[in-house]
N, CA, C and O atoms as a MOPAC input file, in Angstrom:
PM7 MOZYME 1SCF
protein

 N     11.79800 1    -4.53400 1    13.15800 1
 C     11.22800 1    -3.78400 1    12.07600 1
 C     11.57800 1    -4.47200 1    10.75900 1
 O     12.75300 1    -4.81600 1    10.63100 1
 N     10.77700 1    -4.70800 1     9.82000 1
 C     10.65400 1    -5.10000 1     8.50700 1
 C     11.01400 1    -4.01900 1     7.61000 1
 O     10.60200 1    -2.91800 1     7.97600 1
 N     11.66300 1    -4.04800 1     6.55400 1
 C     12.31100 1    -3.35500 1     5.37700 1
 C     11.76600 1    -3.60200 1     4.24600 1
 O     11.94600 1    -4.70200 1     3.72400 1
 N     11.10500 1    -2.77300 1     3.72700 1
 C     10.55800 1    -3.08700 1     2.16100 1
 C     10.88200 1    -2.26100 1     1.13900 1
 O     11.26600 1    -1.11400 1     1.36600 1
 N     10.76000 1    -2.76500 1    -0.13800 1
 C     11.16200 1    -1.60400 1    -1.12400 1
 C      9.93400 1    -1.49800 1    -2.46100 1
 O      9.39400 1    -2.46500 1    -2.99700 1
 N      9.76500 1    -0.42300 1    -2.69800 1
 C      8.62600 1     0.31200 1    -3.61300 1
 C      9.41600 1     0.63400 1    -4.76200 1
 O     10.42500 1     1.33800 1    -4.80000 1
 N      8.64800 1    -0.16200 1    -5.99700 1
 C      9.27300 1     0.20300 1    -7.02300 1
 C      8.45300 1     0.47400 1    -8.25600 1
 O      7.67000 1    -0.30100 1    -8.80600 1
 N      8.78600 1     1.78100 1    -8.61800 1
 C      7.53000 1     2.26200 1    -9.58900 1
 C      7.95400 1     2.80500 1   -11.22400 1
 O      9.10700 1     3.15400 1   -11.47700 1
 N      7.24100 1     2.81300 1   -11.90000 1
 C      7.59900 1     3.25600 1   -13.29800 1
 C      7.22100 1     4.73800 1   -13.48900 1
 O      7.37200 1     5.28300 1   -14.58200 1
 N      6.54400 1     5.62300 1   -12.01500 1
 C      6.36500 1     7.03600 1   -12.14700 1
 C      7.44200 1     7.62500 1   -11.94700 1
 O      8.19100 1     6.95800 1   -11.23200 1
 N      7.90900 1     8.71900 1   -12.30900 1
 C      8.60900 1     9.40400 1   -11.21900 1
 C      8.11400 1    10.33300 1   -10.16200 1
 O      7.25300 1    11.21000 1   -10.10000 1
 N      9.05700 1     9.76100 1    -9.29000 1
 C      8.78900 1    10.16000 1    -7.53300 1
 C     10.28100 1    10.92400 1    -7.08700 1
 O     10.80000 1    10.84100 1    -5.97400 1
 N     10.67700 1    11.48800 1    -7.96000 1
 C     11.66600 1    12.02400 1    -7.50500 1
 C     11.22400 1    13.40700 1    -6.17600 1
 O     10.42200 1    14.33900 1    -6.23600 1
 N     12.17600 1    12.95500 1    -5.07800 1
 C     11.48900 1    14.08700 1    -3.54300 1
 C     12.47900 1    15.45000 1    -4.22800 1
 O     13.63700 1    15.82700 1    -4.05200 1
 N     11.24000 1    15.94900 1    -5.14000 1
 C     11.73800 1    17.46600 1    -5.10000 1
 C     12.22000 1    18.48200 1    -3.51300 1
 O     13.16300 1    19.22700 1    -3.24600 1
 N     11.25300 1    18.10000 1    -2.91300 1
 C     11.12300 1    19.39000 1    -1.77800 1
 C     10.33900 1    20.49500 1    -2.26900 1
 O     10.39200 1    21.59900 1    -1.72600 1
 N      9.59900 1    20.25000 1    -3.29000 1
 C      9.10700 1    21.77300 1    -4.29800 1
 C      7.29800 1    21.47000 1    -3.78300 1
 O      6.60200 1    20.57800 1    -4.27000 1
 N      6.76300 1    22.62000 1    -2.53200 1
 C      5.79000 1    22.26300 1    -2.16500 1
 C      4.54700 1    23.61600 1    -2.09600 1
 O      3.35700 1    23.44200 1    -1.83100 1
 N      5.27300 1    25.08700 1    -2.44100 1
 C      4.94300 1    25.65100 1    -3.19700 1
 C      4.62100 1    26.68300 1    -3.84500 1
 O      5.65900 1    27.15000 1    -4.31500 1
 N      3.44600 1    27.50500 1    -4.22200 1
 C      3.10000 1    27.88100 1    -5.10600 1
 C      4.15500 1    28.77300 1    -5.87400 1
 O      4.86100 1    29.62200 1    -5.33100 1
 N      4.15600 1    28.51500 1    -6.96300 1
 C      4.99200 1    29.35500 1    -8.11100 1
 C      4.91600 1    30.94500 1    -7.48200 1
 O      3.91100 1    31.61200 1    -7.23600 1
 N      6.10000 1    31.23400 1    -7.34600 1
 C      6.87400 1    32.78300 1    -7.46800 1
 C      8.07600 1    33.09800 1    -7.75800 1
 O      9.12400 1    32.76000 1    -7.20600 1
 N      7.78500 1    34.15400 1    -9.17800 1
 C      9.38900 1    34.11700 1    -9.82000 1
 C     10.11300 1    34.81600 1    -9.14200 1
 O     11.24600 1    34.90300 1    -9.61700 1
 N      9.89900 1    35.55200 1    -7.90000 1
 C     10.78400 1    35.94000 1    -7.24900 1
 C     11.87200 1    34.98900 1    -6.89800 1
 O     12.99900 1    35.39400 1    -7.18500 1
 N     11.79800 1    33.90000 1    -6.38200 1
 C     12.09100 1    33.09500 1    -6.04800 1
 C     12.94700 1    32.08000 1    -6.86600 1
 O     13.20800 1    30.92100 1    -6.54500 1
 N     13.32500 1    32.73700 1    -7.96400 1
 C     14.10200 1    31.70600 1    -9.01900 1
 C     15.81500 1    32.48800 1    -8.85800 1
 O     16.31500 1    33.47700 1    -8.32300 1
 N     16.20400 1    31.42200 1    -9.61900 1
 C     16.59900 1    30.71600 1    -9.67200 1
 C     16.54300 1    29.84700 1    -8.21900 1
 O     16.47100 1    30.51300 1    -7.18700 1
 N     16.57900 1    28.23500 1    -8.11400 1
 C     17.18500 1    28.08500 1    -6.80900 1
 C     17.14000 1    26.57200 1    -7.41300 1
 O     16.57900 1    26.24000 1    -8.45700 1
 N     18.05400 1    25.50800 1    -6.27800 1
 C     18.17800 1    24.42000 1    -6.57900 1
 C     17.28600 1    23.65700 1    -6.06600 1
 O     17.09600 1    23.99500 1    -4.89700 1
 N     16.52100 1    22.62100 1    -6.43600 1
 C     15.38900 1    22.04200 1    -5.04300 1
 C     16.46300 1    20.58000 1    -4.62700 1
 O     17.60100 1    20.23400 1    -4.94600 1
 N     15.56900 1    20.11700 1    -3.91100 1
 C     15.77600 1    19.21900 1    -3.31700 1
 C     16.73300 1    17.78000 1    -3.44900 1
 O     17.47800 1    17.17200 1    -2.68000 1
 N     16.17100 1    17.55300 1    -5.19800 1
 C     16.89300 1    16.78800 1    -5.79100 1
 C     18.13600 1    17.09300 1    -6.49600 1
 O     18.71600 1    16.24000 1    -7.16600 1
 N     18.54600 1    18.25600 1    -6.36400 1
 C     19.69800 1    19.18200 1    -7.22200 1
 C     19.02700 1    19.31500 1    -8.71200 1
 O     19.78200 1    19.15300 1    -9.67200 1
 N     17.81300 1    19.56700 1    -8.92000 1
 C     17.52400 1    20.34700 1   -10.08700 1
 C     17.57600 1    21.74500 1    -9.77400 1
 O     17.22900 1    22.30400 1    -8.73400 1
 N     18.08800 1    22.25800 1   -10.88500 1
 C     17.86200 1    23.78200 1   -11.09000 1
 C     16.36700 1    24.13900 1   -11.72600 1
 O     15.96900 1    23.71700 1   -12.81100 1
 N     15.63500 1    24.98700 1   -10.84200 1
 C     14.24300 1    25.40900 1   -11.09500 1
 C     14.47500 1    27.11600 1   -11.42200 1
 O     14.51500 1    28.01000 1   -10.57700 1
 N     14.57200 1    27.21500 1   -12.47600 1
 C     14.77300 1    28.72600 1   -13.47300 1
 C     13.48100 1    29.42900 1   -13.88600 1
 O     13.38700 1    30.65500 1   -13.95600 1
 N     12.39400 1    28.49100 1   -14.18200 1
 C     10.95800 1    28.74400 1   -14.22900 1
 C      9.85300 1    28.57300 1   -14.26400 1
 O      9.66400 1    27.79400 1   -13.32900 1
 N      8.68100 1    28.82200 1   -14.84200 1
 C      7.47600 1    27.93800 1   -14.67500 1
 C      7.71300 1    26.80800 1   -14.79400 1
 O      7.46400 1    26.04100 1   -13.86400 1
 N      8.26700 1    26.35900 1   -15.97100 1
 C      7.90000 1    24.65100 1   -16.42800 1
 C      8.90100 1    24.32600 1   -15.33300 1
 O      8.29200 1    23.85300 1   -14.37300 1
 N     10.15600 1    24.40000 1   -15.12500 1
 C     10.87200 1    23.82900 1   -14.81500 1
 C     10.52300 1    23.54100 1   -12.97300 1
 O     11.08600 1    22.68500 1   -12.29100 1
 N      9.79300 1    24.21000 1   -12.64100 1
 C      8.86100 1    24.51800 1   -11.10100 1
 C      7.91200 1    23.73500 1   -11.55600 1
 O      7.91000 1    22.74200 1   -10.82900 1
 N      6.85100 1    23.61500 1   -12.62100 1
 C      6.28100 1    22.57700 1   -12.72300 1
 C      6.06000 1    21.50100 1   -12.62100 1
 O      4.98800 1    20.99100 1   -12.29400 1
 N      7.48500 1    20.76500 1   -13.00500 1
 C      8.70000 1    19.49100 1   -13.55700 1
 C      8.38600 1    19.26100 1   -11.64400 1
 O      7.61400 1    18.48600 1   -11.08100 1
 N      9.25600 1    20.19200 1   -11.11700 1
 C      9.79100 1    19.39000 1    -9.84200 1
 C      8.61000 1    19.23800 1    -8.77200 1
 O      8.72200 1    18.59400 1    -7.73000 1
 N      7.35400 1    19.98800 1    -9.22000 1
 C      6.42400 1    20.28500 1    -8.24300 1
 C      5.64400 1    19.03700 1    -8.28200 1
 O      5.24300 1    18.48800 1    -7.25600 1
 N      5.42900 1    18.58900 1    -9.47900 1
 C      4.51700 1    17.10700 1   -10.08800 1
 C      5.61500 1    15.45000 1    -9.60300 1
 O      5.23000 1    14.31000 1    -9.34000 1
 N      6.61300 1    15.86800 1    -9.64800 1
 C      7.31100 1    14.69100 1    -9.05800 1
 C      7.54700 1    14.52800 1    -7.15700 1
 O      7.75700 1    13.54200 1    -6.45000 1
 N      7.35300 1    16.30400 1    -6.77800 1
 C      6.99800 1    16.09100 1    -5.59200 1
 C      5.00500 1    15.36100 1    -5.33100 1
 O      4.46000 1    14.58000 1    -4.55100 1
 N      4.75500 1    15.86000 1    -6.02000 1
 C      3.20200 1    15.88800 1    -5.59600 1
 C      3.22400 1    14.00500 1    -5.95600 1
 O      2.77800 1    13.28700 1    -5.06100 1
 N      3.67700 1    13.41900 1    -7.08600 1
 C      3.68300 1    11.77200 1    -7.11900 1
 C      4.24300 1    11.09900 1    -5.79200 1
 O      3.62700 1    10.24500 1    -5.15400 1
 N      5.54000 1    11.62000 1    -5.45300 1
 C      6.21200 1    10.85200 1    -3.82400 1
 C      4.88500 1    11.09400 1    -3.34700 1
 O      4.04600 1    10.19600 1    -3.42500 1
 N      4.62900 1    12.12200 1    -2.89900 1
 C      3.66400 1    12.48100 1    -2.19900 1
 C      2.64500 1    11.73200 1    -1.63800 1
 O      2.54500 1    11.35600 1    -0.47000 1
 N      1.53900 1    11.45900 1    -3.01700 1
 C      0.70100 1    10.57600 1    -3.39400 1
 C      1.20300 1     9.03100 1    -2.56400 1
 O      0.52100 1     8.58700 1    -1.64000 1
 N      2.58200 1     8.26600 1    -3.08800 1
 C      2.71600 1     7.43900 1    -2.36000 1
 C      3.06800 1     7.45600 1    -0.75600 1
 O      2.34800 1     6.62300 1    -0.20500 1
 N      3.99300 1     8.16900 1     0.25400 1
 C      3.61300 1     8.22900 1     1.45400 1
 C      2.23500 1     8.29600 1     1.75500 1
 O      1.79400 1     7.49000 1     2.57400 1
 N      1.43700 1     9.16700 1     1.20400 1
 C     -0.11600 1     8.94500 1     1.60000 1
 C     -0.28900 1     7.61900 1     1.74700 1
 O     -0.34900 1     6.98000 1     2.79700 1
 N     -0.37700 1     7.18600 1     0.46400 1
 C     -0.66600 1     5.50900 1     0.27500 1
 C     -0.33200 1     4.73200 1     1.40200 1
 O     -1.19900 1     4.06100 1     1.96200 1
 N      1.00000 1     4.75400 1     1.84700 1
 C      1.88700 1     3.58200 1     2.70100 1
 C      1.28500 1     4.05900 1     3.88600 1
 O      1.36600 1     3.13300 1     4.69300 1
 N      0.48000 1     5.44600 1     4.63400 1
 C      0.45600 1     6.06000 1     5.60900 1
 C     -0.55300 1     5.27600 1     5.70700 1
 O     -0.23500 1     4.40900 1     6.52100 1
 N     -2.04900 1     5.02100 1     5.16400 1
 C     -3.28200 1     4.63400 1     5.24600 1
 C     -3.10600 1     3.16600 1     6.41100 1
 O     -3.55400 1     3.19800 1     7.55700 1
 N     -2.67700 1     2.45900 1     6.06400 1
 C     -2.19400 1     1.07800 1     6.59800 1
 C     -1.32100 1     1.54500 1     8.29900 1
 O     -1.75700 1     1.41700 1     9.44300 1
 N     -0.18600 1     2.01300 1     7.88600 1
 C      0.87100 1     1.89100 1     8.87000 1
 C      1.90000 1     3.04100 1     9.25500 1
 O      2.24700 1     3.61800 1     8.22400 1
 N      2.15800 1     3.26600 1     9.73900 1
 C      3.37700 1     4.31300 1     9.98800 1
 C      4.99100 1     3.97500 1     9.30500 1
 O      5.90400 1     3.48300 1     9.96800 1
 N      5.05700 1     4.22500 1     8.35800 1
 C      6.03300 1     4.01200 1     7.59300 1
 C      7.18800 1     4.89800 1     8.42200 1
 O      6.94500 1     6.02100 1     8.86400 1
 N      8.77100 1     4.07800 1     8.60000 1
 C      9.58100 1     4.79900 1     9.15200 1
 C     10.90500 1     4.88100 1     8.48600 1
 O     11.14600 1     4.25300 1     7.45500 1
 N     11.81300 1     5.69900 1     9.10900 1
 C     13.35800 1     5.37200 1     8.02100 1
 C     13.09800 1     5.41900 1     6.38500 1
 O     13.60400 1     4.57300 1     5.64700 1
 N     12.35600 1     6.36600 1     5.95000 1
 C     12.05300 1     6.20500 1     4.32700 1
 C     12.91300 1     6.70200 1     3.85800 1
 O     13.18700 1     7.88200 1     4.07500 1
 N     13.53700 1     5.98500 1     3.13200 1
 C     14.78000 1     6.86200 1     2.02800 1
 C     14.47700 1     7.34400 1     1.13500 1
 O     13.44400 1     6.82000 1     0.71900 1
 N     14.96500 1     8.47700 1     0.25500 1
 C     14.36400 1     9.15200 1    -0.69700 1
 C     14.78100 1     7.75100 1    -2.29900 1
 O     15.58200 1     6.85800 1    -2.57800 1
 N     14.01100 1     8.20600 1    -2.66200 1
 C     13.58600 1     7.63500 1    -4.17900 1
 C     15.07000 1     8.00600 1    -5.14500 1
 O     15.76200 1     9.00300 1    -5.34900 1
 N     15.06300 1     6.53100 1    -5.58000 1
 C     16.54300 1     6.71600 1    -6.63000 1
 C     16.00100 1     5.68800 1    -7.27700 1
 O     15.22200 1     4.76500 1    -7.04100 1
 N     16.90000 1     6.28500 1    -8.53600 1
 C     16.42200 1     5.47200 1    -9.84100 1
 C     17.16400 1     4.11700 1    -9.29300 1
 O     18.10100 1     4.01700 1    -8.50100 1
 N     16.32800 1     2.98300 1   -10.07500 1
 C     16.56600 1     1.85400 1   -10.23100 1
 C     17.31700 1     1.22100 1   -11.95000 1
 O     16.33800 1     1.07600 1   -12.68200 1
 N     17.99300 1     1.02100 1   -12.36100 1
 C     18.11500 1     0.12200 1   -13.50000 1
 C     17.78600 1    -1.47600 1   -13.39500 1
 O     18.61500 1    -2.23700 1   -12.89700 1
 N     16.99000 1    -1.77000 1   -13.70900 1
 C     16.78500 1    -3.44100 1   -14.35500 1
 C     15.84500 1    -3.76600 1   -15.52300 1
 O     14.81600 1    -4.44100 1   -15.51600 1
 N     16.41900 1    -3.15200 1   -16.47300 1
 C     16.03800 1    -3.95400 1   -17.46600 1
 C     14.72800 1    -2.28500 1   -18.06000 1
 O     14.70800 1    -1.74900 1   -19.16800 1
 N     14.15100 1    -2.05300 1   -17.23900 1
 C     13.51500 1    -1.29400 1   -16.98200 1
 C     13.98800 1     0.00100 1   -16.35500 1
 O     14.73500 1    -0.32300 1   -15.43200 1
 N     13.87200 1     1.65500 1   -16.45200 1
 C     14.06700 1     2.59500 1   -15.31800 1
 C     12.86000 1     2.35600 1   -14.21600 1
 O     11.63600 1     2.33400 1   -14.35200 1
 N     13.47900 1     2.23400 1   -13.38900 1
 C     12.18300 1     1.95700 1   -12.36800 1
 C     12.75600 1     3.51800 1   -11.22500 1
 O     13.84200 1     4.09600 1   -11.27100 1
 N     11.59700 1     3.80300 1   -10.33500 1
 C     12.49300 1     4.79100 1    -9.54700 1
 C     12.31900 1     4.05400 1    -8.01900 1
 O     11.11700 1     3.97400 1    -7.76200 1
 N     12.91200 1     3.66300 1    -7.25800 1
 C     12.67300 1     2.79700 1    -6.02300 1
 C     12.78100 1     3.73900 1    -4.33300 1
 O     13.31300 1     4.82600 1    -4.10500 1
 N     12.31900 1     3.14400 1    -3.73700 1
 C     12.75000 1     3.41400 1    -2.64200 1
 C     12.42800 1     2.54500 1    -1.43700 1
 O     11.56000 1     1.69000 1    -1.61100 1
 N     12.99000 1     2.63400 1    -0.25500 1
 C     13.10000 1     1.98000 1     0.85400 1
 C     12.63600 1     2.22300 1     2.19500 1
 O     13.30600 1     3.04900 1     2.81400 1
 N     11.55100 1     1.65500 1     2.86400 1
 C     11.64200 1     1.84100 1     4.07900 1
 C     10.81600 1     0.71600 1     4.84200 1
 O     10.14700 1    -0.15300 1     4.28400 1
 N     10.98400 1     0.89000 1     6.28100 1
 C     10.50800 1     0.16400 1     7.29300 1
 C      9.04500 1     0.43600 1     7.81900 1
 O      8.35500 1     1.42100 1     7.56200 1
 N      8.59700 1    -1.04900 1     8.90500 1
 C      7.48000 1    -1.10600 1     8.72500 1
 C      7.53500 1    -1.43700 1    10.59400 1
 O      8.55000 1    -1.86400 1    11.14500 1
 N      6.89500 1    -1.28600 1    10.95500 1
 C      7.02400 1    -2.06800 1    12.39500 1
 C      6.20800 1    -3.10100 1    12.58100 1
 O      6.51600 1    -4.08400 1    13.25500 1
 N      5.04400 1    -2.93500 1    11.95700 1
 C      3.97600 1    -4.36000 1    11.83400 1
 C      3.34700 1    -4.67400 1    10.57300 1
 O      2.28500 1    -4.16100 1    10.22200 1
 N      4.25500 1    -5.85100 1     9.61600 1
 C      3.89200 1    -6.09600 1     8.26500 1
 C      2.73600 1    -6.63000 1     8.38000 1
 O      2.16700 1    -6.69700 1     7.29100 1
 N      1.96000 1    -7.16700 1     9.51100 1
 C      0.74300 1    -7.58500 1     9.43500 1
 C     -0.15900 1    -6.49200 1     8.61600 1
 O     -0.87900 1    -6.81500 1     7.67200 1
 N     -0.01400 1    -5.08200 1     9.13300 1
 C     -0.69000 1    -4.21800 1     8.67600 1
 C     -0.73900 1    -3.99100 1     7.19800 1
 O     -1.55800 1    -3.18900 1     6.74800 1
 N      0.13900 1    -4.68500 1     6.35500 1
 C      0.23300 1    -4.60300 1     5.12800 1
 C     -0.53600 1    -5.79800 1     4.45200 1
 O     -0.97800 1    -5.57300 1     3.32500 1
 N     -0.75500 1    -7.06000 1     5.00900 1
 C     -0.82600 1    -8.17100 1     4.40700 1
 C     -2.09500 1    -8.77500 1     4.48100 1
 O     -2.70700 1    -8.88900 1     5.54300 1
 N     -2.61900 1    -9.26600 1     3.11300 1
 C     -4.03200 1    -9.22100 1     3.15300 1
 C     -3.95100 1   -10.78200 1     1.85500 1
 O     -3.79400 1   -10.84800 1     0.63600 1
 N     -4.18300 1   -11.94500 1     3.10100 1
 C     -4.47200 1   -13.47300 1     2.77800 1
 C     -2.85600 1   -14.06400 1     2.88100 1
 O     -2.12800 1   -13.95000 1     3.86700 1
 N     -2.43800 1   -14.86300 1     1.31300 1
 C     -1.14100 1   -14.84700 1     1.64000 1
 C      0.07600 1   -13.93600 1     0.97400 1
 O      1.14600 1   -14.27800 1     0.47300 1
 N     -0.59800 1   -12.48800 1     1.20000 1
 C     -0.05700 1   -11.40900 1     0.07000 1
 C      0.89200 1   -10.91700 1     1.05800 1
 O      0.27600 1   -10.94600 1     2.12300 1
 N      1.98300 1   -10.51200 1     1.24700 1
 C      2.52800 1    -9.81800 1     2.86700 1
 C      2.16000 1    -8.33800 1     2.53500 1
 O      2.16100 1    -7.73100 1     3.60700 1
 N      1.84400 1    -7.49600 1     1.50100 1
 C      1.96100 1    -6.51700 1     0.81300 1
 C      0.33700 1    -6.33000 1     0.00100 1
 O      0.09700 1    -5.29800 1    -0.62600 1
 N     -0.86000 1    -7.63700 1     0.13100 1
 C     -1.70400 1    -7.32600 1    -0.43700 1
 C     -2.54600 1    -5.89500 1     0.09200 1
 O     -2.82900 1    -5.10600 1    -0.80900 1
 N     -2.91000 1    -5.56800 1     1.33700 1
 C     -3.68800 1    -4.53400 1     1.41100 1
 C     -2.75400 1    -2.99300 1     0.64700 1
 O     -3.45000 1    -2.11500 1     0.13700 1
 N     -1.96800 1    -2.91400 1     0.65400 1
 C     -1.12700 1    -1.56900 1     0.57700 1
 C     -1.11000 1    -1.94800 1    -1.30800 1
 O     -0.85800 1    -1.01300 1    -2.06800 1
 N     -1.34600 1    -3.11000 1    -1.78600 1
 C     -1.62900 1    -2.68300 1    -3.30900 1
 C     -3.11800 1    -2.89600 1    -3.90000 1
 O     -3.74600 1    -2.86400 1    -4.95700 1
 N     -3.26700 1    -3.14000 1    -2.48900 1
 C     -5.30000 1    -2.97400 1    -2.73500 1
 C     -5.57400 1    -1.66700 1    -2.81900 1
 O     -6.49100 1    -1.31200 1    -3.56000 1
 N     -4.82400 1    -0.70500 1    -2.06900 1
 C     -5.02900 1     0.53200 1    -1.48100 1
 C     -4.57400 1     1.29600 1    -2.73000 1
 O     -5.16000 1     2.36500 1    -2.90500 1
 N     -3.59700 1     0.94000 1    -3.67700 1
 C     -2.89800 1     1.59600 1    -4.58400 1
 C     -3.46400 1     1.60400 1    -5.53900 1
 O     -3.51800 1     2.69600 1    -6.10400 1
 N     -4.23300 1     0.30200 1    -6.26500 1
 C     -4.87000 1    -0.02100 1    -7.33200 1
 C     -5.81000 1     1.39200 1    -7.59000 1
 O     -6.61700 1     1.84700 1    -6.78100 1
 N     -5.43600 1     2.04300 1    -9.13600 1
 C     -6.36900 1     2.72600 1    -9.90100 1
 C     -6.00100 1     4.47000 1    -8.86900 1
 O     -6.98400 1     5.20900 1    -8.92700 1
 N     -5.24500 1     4.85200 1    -8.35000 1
 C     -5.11300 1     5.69900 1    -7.89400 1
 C     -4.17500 1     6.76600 1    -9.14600 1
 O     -3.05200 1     6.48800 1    -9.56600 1
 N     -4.87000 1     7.80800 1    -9.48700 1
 C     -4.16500 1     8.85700 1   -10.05400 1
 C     -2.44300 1     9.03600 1    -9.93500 1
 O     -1.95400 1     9.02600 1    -8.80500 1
 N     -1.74600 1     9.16300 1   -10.87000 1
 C     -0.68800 1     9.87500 1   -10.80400 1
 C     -0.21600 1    10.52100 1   -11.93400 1
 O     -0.66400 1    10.25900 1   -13.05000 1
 N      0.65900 1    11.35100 1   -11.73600 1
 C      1.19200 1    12.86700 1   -12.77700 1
 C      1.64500 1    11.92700 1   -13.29900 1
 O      2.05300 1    10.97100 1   -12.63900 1
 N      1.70300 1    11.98200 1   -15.22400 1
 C      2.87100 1    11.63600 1   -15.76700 1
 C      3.27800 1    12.57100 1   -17.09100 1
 O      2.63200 1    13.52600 1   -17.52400 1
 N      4.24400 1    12.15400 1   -17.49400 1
 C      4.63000 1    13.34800 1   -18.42500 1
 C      6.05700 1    13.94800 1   -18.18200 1
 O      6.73700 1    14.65500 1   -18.92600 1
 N      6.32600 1    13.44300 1   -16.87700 1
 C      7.38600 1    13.79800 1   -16.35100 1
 C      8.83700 1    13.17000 1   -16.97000 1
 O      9.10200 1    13.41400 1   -18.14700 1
 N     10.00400 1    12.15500 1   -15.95000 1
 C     10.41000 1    11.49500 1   -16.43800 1
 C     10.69500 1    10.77900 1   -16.06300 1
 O     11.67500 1    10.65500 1   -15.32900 1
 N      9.70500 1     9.73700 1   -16.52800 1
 C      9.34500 1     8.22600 1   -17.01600 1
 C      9.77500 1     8.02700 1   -18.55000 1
 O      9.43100 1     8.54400 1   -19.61300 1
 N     10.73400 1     6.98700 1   -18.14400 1
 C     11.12800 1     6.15000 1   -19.45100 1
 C     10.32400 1     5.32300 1   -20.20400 1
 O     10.72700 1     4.95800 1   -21.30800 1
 N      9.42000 1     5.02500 1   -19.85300 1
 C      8.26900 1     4.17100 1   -20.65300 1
 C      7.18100 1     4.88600 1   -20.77900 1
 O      7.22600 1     5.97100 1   -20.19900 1
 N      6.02000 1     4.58900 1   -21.46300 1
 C      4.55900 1     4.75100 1   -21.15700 1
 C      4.17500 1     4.59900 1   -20.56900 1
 O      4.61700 1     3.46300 1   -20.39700 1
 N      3.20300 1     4.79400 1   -19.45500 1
 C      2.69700 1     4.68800 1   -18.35400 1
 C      1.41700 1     5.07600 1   -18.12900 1
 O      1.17200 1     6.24400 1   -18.43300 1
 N      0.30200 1     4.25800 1   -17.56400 1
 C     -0.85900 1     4.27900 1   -17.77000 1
 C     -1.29200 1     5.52900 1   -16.49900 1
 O     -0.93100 1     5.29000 1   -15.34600 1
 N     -2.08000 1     6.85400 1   -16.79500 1
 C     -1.80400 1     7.57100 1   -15.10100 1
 C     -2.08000 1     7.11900 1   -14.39600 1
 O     -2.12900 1     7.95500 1   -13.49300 1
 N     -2.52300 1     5.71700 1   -13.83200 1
 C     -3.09100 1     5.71900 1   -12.84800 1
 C     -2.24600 1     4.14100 1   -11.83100 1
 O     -2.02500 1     3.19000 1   -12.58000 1
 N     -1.97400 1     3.98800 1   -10.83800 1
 C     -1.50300 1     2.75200 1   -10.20900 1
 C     -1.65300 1     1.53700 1   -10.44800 1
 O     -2.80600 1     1.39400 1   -10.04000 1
 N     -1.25900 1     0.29900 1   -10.90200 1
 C     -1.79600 1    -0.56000 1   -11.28200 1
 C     -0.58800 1    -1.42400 1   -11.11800 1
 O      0.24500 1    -1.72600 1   -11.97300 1
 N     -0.66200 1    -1.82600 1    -9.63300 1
 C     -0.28500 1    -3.10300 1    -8.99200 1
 C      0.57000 1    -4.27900 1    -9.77700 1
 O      0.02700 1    -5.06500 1   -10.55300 1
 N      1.93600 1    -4.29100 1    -9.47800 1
 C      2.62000 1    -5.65600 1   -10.45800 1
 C      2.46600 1    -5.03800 1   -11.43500 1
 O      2.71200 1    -6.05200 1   -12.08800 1
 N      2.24700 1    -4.15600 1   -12.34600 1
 C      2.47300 1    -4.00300 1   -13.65900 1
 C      3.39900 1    -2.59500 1   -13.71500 1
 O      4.38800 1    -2.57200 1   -14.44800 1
 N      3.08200 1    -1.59200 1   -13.02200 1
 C      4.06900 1     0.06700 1   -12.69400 1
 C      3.94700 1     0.35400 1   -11.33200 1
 O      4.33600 1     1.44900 1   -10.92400 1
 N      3.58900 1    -0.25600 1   -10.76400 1
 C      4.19000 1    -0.44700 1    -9.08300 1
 C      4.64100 1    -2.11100 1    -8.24200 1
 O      3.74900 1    -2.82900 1    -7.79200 1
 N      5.51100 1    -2.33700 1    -8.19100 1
 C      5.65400 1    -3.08300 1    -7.32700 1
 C      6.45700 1    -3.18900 1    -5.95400 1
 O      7.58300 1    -2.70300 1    -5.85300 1
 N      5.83500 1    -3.83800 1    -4.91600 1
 C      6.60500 1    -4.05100 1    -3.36000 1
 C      6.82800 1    -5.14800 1    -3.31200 1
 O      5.98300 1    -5.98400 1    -3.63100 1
 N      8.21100 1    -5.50600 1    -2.83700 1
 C      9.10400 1    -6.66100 1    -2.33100 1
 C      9.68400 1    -6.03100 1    -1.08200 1
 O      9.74300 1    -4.90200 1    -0.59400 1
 N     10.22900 1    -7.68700 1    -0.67000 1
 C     11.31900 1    -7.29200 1     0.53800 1
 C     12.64800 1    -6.67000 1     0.35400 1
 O     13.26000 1    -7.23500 1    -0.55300 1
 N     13.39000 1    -5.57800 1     0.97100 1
 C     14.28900 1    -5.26100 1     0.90000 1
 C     15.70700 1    -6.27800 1     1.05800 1
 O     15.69400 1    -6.79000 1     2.17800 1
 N     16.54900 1    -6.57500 1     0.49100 1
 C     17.43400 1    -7.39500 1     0.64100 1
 C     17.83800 1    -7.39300 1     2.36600 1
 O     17.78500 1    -6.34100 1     3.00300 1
 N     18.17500 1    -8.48800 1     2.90100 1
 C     18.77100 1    -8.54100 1     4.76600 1
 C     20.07600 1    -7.64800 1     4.71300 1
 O     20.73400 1    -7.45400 1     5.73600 1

């Protein structure tokens, strides 16, 4: 199995927040250890679930993505938010001599929430090498 890592300028933080708003239901902690007290703040975690989201879809189209670790911020230079997982056949990803071209063919121009927190500006929508990129995971 092959190891890759996804690294994006959205946030993808895995709330666990999947849904619909009821204030019965408040206070509680989600997934990521935010405290969700109310609308906005159920908002906040619901839009960073619904972005992960968006990307498993993505990685699913191609291949069965396995062992995915949840999304943690990255520092370089940039906040990036990253995450990690395996592949069983990178062929399924790789399109000419891209190992990763179909899965950012697949990504290109695709919607995502922002507003959230993202440290930069961010254009909403996917856009390959510039607020998403895939490399190999270190051996």
């Amino acid at each position: 199995m092959n190891r890759m890592i996804c690294r994006t300028l959205f946030d993808i933080t895995r709330t666990g927040v999947k849904h619909a708003f009821t204030a019965g239901r408040l206070p509680f902690q989600d997934a990521s250890g935010q405290m969700i007290t109310d609308h906005r703040t159920w908002m906040l975690a619901r839009n960073q679930q619904r972005n992960w989201e968006t990307l498993l879809q993505l990685l699913s189209l191609r291949t069965q993505p396995v062992d995915v670790r949840d999304p943690s911020l990255w520092l370089g230079g940039e906040v990036w938010w990253a995450f990690e997982f395996g592949v069983e056949d990178p062929a399924a990803l790789a399109l000419g001599d891209r190992p990763w071209g179909q899965i950012e063919q697949d990504c290109a121009m695709v919607p995502m929430l922002i507003g959230l927190r993202e440290q930069v500006t961010v254009t909403p929508m996917l856009i390959p090498g510039i607020n998403i990129v895939f490399e190999p995971a270190n051996p």
